[in-house]
Every structure is written in structure tokens, then in C-alpha cells.
C-alpha positions as CSV (number, residue, x, y, z in Angstrom):
1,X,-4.4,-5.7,-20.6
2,X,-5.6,-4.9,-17.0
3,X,-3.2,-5.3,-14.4
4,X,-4.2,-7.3,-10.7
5,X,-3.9,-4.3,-8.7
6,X,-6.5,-2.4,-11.7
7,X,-8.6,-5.1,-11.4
8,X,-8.8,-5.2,-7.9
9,X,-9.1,-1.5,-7.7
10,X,-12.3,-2.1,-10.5
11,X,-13.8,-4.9,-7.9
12,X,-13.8,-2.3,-5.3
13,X,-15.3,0.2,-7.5
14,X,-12.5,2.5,-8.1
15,X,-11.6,2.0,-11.6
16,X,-9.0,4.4,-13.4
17,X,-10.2,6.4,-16.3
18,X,-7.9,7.8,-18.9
19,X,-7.9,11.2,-19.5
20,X,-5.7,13.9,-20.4
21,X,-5.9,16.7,-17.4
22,X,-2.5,17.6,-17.1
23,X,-0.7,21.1,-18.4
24,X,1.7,20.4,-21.3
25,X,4.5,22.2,-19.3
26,X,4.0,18.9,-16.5
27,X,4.9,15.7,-18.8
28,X,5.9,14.3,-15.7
29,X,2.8,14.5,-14.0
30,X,1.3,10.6,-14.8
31,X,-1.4,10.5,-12.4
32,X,-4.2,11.7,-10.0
33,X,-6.5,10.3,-7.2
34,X,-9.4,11.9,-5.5
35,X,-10.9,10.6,-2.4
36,X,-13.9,11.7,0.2
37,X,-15.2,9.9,3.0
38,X,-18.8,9.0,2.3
39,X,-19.9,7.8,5.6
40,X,-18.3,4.9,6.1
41,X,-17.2,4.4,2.5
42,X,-14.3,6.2,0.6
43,X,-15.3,7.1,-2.9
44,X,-12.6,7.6,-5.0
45,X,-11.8,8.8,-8.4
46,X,-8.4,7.6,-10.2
47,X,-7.4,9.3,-13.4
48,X,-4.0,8.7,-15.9
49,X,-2.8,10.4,-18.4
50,X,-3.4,8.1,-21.6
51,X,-0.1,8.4,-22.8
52,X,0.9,5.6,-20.2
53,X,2.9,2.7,-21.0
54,X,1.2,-0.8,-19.9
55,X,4.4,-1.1,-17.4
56,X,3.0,2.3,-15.9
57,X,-0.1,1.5,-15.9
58,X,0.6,-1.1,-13.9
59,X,2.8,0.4,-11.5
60,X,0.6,2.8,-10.9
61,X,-2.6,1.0,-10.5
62,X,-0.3,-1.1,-7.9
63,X,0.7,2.1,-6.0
64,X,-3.3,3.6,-5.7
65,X,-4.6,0.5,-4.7
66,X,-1.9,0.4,-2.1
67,X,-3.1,4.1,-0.7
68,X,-6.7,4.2,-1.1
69,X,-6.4,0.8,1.0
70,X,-4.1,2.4,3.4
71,X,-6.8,5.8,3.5
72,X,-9.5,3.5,4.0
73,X,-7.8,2.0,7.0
74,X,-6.0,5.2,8.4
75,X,-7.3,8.3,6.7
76,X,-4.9,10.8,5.0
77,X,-2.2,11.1,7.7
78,X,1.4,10.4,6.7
79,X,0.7,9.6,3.2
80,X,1.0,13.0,1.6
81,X,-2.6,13.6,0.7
82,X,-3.6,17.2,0.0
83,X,-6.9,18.8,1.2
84,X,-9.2,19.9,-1.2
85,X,-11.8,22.7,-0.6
86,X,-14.4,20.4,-1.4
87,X,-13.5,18.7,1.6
88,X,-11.6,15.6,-0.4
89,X,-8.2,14.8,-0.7
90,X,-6.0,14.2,-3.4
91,X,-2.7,12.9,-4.4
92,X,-0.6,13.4,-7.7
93,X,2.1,11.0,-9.5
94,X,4.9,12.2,-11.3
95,X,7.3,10.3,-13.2
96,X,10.9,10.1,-12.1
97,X,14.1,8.9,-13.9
98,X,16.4,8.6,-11.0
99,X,20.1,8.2,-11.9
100,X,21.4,5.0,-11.0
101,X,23.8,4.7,-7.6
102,X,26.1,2.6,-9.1
């Protein structure tokens, strides 16, 4: 089932694809989004490992939409982005268990 933030991220015509691109060694590592400035657009290409749980997904999808909006408005700065040498940027997800504080 396709989340509202993956839906809205397919309206604007970033839809995620599924695909297996990590290393074996890097379970962790759930998710990837490329961006370039294309004149006044940002192009952008999400990608998640298949493995995913729906909750993930989700998550996840709610989390991209939430930066390539935030690129789109302010460009890379203070977000973490990482230049590419194709003159993109990208971001990776990894997937945390954090202990609880209790």
C-alpha cells in the first residue's frame, strides 16, 4: 500500500524505486536520494532497499518528501547533503535501534 507522503512524492514526480544497491556488510543502510538542480526544477531519484517493512517504507517516504521539499526551497545547506562529482547531491538513511531512555 503507498503511503501519503509516497504518493505525494509520485505526484511530484519523484517516485521511490526498489532496488538492492547496498553492500551486504551495510544492513543498516535503508535508503538513498539523489538530487540536481535542473534550472529551476530539482530532479530527484529515491531508491530503498526492497527488504523494507511497509512501516519503513512509510517513514521513509515521509522523511524524503520532507527534504527534497526543504532542498527545493533552501538548497543543500544544513541538511547533510553530500556533493557528488556529477555535481548532485545525495543523502543516505540508515536504520537505527536506539535504546530506550527510560
Amino acid at each position: 500500500m503507498t503511503s501519503e507522503a509516497e504518493q505525494e512524492l509520485i505526484d511530484r514526480g519523484w517516485p521511490i524505486d526498489a532496488v538492492d544497491f547496498g553492500r551486504h556488510d551495510e544492513p543498516d543502510v535503508g535508503g538513498c536520494v539523489v538530487v540536481r538542480h535542473a534550472g529551476e526544477q530539482v530532479e530527484a531519484q529515491i531508491v530503498v532497499r526492497p527488504t523494507l517493512t511497509d512501516d519503513e517504507r512509510a517513514s521513509f517516504a515521509t522523511w524524503a518528501l520532507q527534504m527534497l521539499t526543504h532542498f527545493a526551497e533552501h538548497g543543500p545547506e544544513f541538511d547533510g547533503w553530500q556533493k557528488r562529482s556529477d555535481e548532485g547531491w545525495q543523502l543516505w538513511v540508515r536504520k537505527h535501534q536506539f535504546p530506550s531512555l527510560d
